[in-house]
Structure formats: structure tokens, C-alpha cells
C-alpha positions as CSV (number, residue, x, y, z in Angstrom):
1,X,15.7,18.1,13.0
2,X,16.9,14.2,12.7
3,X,16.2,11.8,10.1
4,X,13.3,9.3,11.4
5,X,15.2,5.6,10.5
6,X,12.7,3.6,8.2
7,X,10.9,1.5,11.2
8,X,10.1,5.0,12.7
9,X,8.9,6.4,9.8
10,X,6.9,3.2,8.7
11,X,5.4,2.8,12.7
12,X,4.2,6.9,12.4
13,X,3.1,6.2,9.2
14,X,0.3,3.6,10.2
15,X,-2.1,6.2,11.7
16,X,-2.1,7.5,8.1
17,X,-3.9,5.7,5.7
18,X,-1.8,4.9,2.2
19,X,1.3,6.1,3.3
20,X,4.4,4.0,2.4
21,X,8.7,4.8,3.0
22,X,10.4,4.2,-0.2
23,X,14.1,5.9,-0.9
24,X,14.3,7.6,1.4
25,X,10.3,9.2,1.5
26,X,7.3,9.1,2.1
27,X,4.6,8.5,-0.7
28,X,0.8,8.9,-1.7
29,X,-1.3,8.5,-4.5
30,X,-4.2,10.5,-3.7
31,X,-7.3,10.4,-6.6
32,X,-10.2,13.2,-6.9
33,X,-13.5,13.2,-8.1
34,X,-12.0,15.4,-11.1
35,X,-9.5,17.8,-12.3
36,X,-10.0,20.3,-10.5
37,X,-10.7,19.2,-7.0
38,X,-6.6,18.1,-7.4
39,X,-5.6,21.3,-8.2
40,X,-7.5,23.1,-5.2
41,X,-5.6,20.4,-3.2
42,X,-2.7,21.0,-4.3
43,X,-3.2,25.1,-3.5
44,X,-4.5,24.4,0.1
45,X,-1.4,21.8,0.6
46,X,0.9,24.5,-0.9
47,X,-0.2,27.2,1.5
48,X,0.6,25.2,4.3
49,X,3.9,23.9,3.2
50,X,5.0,27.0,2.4
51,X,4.1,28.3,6.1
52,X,6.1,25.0,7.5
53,X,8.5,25.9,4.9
54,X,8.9,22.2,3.7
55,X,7.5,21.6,0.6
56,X,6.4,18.3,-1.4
57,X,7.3,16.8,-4.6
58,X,3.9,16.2,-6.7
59,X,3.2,14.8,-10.2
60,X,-0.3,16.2,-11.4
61,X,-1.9,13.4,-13.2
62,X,-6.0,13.6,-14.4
63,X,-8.1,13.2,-11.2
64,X,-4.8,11.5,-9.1
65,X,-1.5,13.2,-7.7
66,X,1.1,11.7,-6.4
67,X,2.8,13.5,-3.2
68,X,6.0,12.8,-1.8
69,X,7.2,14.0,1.5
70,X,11.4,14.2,2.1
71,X,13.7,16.3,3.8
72,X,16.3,17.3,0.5
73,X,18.5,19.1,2.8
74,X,18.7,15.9,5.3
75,X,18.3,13.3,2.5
76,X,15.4,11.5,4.1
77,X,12.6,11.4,6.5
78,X,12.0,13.9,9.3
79,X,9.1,14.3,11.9
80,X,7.9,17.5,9.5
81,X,7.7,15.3,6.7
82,X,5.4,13.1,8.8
83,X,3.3,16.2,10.0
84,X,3.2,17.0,6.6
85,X,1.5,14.1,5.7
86,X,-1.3,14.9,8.2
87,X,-1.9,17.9,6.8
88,X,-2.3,16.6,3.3
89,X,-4.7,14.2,5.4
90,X,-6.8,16.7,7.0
91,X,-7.1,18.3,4.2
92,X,-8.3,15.4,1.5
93,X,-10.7,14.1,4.4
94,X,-12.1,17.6,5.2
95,X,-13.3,17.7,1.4
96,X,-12.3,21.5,1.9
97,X,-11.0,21.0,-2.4
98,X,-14.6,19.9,-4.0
């Protein structure tokens, strides 16, 4: 898989509401009702990532985590780190956590 150049990444990343490239990532701050609903985000986005084997970088805050998408072996942004993202989407809008 190829790296996605920044203007690629940005462009796929408009269907995707939030999303934004920074070094060489892609980036979300997602917030939640409470504790909790986070954390069973974070286990149904863990299941998938580790079926696509690519896995996110988090920072578990109260009610908000922050999830960032990059290809470490590539050192940037790949198409999975984009269909990555609309998992994480699918799942926040599905509610599928509360």
C-alpha cells in the first residue's frame, strides 16, 4: 500500500466529518455522553483494527478520545488509514457504544 500525499488525504477526508492531516496523520477528537460510552468505543474500534490489522493511536481523556490514524511502517497516510476512519465513523454514528 502507497502513502496518500496530503491533498489526497485532505480531499478523502471531506466525506468525513472532523477529520484533519497533521504530521503525517489523520486526527479526531471524538466526545461521549460519558466515560463509559468511550471505552465501549474504543473496544468495538479495536476489534475492527485488529481484523484490518492497522491499529490507532488513542489518548483516553473523560468523555473525549482523541484517535489518530497512520501507517508507522510507511510513515504516513495510506487508503487503510482512511478506511479506518470510516469505521471509527460508522461506528460513533451507529450509537452501537451507549
Amino acid at each position: 500500500m502507497s502513502l496518500l500525499s496530503n491533498v489526497e488525504a485532505t480531499k478523502q477526508l471531506k466525506l468525513l466529518d472532523g477529520w484533519s492531516v497533521e504530521s503525517n496523520a489523520i486526527k479526531k477528537e471524538y466526545i461521549f455522553d460519558s466515560y463509559m460510552d468511550s471505552i465501549r468505543f474504543i473496544n468495538l474500534l479495536a476489534e475492527k483494527a485488529e481484523k484490518k490489522n492497522h491499529h490507532p493511536d488513542l489518548v483516553v481523556g473523560w468523555c473525549k478520545i482523541n484517535l489518530v490514524f497512520t501507517s508507522h511502517d510507511l510513515g504516513g497516510v495510506t487508503q487503510l488509514c482512511i478506511k479506518m476512519a470510516q469505521e471509527a465513523e460508522k461506528i460513533f454514528s451507529s450509537k452501537d457504544f451507549s
